[in-house]
N, C-alpha and C positions, 0 to 999 in steps of 0.2 A: 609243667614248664616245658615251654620249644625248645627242640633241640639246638635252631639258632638263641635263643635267651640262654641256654646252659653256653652256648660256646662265647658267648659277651662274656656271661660273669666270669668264666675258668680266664678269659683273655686278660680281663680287667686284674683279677689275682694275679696272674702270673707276670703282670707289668710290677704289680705295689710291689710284689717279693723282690723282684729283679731291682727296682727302682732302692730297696733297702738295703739289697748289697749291696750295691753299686757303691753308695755313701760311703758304705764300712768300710769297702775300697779302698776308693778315693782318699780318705781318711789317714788309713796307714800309708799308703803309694806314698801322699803329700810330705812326710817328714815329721806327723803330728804321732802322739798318744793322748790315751787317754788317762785322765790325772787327776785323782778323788778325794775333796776334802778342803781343795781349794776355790771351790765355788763362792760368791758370794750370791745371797739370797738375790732370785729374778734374774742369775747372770749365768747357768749352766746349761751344757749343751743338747743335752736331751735325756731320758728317763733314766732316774734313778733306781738303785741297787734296789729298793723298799717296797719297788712298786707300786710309790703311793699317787705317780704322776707317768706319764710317757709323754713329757714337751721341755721342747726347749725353755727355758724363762720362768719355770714354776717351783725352785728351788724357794723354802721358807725361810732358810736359815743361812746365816754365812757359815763356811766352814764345813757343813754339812760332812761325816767322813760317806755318804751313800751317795752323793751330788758328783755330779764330776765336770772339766772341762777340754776341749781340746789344748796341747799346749807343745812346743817342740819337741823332739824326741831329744829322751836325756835332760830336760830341765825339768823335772816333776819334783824328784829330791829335792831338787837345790830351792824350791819349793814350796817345802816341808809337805807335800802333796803324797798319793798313798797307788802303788797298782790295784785292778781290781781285786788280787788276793787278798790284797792287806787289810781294804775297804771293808771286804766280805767277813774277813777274821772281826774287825773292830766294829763291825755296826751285827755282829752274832750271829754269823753265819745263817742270815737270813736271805731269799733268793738268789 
């Protein structure tokens, strides 16, 4: 591999990573959390606790407690929706 071809690929990484925080960001900045259990199937915001998916929209089930979506900060309870601890506790402390 050229040393320019290694500095693409490192470049091109070091965009995806930056471009992933940035979201997680933005996310919290915005006034949102994240709120697990109240997904409905095809409607969640991106990869599941289970690691059976990494996309938005590929929730199987409603309800899902591993599913999650974004939703105002402070309305998850009111809900019936779970933090990621809870989620983690309830689907067996899996990932």
């Amino acid at each position: 591999m050229s040393n320019r071809t290694s500095q693409i690929l490192s470049s091109a990484f070091a965009a995806a990573l930056t471009l992933g925080l940035a979201q997680t960001a933005v996310a919290q900045d915005s006034g949102k959390e994240k709120c697990y259990g109240i997904a409905k199937a095809g409607q969640n915001d991106c990869a599941n606790l289970s690691g059976t998916h990494s996309c938005a929209g590929q929730a199987k089930a409603d309800m899902a407690p591993d599913e999650w979506k974004y939703v105002p900060k402070g309305s998850c309870k009111s809900m019936k929706g779970m933090t990621a601890d809870e989620a983690k506790a309830k689907h067996g402390g899996k990932k």
